[in-house]
BAZADREN-989803 format. One record per residue: z, y, x of N, C-alpha, C in turn; residue in three letters; chain. Coordinates in nm, 4 decimals. Atoms other than C-alpha are relative to their C-alpha. Last residue first. Example, Ala and Ser with C-alpha at 12.3 -4.5 7.8 and 13.67 -1.06 7.14 Angstrom:
% residues 2
@npz: -0.0060	npy: -0.1190	npx: -0.0820	capz: 0.7140	capy: -0.1060	capx: 1.3670	cpz: 0.0730	cpy: 0.1090	cpx: -0.0770	res: SER	chain: A $
@npz: 0.0000	npy: -0.1190	npx: 0.0890	capz: 0.7800	capy: -0.4500	capx: 1.2300	cpz: 0.0000	cpy: 0.1200	cpx: 0.0900	res: ALA	chain: A $
END
This chain:
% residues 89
@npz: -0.0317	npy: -0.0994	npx: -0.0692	capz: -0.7196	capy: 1.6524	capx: -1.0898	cpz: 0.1438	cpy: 0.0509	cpx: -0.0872	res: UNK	chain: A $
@npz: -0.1030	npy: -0.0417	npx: 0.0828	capz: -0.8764	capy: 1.3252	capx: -1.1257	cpz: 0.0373	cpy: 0.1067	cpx: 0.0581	res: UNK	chain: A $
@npz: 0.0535	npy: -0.1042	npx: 0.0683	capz: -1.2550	capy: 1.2806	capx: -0.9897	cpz: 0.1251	cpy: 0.0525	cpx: -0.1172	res: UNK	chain: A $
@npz: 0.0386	npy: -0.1039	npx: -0.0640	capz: -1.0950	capy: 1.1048	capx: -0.7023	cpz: -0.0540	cpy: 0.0767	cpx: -0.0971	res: UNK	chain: A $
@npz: -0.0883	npy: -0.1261	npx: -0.0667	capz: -0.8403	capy: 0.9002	capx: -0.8401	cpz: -0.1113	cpy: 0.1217	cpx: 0.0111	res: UNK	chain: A $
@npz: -0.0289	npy: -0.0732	npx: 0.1704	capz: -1.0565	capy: 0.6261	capx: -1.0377	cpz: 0.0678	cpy: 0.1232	cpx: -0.0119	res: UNK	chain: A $
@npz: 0.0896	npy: -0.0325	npx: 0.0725	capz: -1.2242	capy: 0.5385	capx: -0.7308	cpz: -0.0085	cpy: 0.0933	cpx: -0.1037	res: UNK	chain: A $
@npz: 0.0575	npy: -0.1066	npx: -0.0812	capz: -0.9530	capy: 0.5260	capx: -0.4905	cpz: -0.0683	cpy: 0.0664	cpx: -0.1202	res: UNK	chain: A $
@npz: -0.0736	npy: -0.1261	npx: 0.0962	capz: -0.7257	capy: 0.2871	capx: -0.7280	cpz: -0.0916	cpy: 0.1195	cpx: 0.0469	res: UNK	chain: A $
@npz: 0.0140	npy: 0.0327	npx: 0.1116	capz: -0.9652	capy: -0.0728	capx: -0.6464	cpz: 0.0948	cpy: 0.1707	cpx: -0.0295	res: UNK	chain: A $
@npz: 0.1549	npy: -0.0147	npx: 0.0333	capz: -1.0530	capy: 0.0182	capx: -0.3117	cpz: -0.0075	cpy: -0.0265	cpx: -0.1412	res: UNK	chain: A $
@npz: 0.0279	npy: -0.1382	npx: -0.0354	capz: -0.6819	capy: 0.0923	capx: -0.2171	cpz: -0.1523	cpy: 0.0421	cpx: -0.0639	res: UNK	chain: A $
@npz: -0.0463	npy: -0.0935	npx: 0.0839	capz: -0.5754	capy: -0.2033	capx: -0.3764	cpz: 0.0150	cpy: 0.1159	cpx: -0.0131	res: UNK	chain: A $
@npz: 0.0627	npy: 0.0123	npx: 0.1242	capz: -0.8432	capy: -0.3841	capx: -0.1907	cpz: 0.0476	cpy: 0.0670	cpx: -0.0825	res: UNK	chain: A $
@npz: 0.1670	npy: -0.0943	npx: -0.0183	capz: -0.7734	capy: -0.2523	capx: 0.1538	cpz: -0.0101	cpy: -0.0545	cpx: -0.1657	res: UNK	chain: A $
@npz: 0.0380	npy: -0.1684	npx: 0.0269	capz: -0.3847	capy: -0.3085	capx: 0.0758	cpz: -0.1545	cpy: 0.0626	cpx: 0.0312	res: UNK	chain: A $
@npz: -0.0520	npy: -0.0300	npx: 0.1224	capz: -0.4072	capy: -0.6903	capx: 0.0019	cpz: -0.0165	cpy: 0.1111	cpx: -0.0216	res: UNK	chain: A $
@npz: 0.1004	npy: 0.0283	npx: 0.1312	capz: -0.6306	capy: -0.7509	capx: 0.2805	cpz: 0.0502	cpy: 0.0697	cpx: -0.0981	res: UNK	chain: A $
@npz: 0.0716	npy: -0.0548	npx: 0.0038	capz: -0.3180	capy: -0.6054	capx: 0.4996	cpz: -0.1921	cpy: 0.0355	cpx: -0.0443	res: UNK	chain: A $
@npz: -0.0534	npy: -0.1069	npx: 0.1384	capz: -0.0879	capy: -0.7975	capx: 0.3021	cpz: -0.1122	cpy: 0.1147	cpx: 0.0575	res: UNK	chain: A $
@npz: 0.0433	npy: 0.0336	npx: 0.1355	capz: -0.3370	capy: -1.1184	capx: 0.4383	cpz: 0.0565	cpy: 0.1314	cpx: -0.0513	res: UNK	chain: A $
@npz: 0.1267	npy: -0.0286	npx: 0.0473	capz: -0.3306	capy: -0.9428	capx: 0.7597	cpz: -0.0176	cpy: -0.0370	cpx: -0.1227	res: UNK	chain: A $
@npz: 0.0287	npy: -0.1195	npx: -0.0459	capz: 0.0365	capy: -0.9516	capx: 0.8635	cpz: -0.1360	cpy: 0.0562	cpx: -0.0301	res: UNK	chain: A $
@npz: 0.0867	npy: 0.0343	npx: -0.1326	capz: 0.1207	capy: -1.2935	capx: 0.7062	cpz: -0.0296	cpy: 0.2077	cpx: -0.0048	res: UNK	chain: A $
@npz: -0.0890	npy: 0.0014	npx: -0.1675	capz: 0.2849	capy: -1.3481	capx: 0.4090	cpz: -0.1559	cpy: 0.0019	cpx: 0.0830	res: UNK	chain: A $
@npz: 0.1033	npy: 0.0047	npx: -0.1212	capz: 0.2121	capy: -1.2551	capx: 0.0211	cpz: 0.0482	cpy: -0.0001	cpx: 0.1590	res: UNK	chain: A $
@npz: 0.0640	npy: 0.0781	npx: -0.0032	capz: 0.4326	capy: -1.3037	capx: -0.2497	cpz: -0.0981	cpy: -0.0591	cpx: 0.1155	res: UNK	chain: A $
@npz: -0.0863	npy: 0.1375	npx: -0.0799	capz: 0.6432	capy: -1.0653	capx: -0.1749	cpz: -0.0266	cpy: -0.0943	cpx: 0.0036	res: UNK	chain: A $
@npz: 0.1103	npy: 0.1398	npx: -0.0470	capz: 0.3863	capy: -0.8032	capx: -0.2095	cpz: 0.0780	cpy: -0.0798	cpx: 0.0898	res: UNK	chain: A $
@npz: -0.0589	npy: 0.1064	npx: 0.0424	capz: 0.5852	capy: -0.5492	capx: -0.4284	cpz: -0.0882	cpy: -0.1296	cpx: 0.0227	res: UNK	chain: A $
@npz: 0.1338	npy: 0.0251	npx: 0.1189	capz: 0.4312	capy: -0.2329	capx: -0.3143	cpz: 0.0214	cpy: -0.1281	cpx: -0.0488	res: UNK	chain: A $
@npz: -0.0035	npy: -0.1205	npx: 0.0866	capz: 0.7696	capy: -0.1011	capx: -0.1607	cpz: -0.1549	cpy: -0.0127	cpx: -0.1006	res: UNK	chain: A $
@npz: -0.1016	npy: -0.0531	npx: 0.0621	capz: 0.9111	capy: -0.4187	capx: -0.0464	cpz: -0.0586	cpy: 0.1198	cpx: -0.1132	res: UNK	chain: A $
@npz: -0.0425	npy: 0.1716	npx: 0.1293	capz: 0.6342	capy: -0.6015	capx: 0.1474	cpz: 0.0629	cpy: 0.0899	cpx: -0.1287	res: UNK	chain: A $
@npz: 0.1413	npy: -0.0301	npx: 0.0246	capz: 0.5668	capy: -0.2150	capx: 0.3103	cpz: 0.0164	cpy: -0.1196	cpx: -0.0905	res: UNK	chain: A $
@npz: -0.0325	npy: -0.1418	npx: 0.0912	capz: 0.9607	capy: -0.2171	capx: 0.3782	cpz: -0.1265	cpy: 0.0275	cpx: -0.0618	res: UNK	chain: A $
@npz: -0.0737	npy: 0.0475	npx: 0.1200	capz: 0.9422	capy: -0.5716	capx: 0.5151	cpz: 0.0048	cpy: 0.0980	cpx: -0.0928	res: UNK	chain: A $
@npz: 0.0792	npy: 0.0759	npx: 0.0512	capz: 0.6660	capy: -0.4933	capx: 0.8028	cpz: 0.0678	cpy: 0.0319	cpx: -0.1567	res: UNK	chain: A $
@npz: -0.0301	npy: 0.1326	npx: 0.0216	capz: 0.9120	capy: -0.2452	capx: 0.9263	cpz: -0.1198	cpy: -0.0461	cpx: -0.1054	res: UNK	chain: A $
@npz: 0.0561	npy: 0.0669	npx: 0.0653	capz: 0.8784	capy: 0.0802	capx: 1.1101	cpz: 0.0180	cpy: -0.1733	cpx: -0.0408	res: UNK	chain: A $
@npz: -0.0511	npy: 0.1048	npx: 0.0980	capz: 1.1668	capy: 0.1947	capx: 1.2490	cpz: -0.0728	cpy: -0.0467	cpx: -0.0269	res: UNK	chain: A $
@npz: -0.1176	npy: 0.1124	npx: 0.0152	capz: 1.0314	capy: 0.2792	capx: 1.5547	cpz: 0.0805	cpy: -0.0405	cpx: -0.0499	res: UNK	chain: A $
@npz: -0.0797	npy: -0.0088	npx: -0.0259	capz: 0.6781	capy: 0.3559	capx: 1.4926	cpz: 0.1070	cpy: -0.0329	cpx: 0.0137	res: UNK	chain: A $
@npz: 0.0206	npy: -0.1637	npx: 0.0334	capz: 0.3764	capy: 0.2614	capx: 1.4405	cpz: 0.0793	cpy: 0.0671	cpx: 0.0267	res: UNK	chain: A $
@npz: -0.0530	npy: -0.0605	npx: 0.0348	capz: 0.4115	capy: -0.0634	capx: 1.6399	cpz: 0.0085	cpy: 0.1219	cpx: -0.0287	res: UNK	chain: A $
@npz: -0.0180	npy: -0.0883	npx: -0.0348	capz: 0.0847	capy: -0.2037	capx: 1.7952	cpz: 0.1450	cpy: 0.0620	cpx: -0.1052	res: UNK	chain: A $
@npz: -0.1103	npy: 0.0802	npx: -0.1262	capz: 0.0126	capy: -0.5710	capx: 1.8112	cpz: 0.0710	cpy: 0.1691	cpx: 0.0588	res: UNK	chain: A $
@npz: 0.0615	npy: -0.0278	npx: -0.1910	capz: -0.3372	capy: -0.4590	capx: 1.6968	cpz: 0.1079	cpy: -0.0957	cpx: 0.0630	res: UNK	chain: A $
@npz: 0.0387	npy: 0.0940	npx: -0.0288	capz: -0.2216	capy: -0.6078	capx: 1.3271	cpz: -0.0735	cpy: 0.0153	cpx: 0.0974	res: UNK	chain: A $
@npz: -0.1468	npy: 0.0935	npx: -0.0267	capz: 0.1044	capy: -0.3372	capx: 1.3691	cpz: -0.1651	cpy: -0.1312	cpx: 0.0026	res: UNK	chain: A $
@npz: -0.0560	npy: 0.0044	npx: -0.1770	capz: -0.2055	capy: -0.0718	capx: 1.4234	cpz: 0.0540	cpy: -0.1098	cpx: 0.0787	res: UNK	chain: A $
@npz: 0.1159	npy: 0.0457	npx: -0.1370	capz: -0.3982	capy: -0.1439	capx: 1.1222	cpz: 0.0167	cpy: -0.0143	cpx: 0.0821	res: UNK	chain: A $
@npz: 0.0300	npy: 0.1616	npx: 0.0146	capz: -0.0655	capy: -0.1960	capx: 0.8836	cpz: -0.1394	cpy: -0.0428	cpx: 0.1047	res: UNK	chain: A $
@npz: -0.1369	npy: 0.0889	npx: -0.1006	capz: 0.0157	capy: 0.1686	capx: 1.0025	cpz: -0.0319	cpy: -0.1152	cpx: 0.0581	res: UNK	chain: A $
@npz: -0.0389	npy: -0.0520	npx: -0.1004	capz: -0.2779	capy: 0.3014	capx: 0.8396	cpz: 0.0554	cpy: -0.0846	cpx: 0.1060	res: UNK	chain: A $
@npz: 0.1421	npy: 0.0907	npx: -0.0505	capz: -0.3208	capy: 0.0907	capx: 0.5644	cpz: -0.0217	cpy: 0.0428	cpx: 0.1159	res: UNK	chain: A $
@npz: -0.0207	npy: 0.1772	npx: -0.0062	capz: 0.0457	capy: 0.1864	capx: 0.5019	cpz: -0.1075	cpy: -0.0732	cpx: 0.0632	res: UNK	chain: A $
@npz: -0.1029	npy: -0.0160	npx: -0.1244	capz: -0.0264	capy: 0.5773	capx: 0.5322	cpz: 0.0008	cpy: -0.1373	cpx: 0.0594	res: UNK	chain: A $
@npz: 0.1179	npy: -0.0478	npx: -0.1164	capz: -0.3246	capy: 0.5430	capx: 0.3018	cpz: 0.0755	cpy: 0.0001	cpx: 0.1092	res: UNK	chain: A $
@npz: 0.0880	npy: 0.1186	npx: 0.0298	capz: -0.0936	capy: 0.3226	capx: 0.0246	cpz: -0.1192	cpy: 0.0736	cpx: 0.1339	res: UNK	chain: A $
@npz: -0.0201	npy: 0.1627	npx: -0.1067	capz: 0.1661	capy: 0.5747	capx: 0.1191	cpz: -0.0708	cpy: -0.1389	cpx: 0.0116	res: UNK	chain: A $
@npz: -0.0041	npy: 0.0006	npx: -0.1033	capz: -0.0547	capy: 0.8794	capx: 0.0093	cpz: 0.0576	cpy: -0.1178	cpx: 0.1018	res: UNK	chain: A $
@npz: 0.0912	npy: 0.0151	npx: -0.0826	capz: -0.1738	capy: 0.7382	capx: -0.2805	cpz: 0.0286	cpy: 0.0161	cpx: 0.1395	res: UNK	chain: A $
@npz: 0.0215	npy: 0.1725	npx: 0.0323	capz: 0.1834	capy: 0.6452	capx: -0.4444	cpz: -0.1189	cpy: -0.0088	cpx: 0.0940	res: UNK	chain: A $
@npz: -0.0672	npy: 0.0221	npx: -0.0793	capz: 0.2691	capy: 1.0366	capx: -0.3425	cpz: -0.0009	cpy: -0.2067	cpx: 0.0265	res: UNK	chain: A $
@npz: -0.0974	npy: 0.0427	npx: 0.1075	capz: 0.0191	capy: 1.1882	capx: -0.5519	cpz: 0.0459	cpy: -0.0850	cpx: 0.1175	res: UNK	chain: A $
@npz: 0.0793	npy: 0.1423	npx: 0.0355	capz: -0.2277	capy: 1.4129	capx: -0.3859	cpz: 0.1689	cpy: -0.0838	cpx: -0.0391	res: UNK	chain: A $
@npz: 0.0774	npy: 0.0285	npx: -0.1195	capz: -0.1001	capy: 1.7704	capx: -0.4725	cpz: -0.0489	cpy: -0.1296	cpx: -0.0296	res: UNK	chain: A $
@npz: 0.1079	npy: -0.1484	npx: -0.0048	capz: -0.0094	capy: 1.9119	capx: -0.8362	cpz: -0.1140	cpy: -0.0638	cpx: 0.1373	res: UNK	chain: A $
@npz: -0.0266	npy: -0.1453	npx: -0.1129	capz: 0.1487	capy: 1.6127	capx: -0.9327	cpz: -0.1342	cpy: 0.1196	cpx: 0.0386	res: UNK	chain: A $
@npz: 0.0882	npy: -0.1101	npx: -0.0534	capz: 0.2001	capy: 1.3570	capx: -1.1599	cpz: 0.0193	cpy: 0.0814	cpx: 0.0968	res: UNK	chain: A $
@npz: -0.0180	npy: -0.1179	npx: -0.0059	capz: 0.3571	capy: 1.0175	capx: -1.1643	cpz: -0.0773	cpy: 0.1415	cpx: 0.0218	res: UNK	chain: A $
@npz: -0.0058	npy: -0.0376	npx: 0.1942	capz: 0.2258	capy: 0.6843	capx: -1.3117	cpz: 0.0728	cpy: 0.1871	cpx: 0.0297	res: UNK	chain: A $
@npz: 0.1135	npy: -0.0290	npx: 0.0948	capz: 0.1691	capy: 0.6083	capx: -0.9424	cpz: -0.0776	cpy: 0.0356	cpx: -0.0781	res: UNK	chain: A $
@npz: 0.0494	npy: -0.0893	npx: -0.0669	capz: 0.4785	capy: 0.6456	capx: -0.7998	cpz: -0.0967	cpy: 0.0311	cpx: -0.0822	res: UNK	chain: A $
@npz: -0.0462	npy: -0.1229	npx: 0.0952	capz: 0.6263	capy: 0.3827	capx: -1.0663	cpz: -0.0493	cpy: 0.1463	cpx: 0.0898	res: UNK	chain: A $
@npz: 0.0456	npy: -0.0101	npx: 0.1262	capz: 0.3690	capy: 0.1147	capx: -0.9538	cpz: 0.0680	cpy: 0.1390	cpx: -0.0877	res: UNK	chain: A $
@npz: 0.1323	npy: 0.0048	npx: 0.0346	capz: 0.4709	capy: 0.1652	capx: -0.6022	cpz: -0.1016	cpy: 0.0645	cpx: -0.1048	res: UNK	chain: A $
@npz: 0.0181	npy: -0.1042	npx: -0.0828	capz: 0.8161	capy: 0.1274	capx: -0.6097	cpz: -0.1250	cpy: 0.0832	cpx: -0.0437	res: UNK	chain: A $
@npz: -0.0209	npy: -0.0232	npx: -0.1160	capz: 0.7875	capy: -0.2169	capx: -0.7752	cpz: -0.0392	cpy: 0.1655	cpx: -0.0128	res: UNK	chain: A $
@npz: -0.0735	npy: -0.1141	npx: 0.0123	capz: 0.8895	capy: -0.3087	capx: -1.0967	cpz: 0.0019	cpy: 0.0791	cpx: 0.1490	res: UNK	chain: A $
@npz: 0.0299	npy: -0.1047	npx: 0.0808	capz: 0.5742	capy: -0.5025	capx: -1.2042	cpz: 0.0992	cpy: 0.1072	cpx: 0.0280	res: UNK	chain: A $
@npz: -0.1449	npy: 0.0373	npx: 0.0406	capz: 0.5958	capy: -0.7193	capx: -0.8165	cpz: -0.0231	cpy: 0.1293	cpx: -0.1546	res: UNK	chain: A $
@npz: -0.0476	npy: -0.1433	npx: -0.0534	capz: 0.1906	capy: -0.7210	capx: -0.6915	cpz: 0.1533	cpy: -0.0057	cpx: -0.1173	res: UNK	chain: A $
@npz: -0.0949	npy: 0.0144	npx: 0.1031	capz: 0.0081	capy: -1.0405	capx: -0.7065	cpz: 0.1564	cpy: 0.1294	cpx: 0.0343	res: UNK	chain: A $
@npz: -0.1007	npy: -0.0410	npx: -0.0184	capz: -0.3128	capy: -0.9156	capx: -0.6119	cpz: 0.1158	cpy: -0.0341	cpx: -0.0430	res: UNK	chain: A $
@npz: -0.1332	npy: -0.1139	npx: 0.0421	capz: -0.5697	capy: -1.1209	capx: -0.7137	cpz: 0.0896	cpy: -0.0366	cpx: 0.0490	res: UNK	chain: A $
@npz: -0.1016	npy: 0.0372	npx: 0.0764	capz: -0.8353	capy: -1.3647	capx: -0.4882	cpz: 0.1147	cpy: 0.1703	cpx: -0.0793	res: UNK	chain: A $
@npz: -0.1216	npy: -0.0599	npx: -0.0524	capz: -1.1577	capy: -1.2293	capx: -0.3801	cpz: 0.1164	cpy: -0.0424	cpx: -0.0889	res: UNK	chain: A $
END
């Protein structure tokens, strides 16, 4: 599997590093996104702003093109943070 090349000042990364009482707001849009990103590579619009570019943007995968490769990108970086999340509290 090739690495992520993920932007260091992105969005994202500073969610992440944040706490919270509930689920942490970096996880939830990385589950929202993979979400979405399943529909839009149906040919399905999540909704009607939704934008490809804002998902590019907010996990810093400018590097990456195509509608499935970023959506590779987010199953792995979901399968790579899941793990270490769930027995955090």
């Amino acid at each position: 599997m090739n690495p992520i090349n993920i932007d260091e000042n992105c969005q994202f990364l500073k969610d992440l590093e944040t706490k919270s009482s509930g689920v942490n707001i970096a996880m939830w849009n990385l589950i929202t996104s993979k979400k979405d990103l399943t529909l839009f590579c149906k040919g399905i619009t999540p909704h009607r702003k939704w934008r490809l570019k804002n998902v590019k943007k907010y996990f810093g995968l400018f590097d990456t093109n195509g509608k499935h490769n970023i959506k590779k990108a987010l199953d792995l970086l979901y399968e790579s943070i899941a793990p270490n999340k769930k027995g955090e509290k």
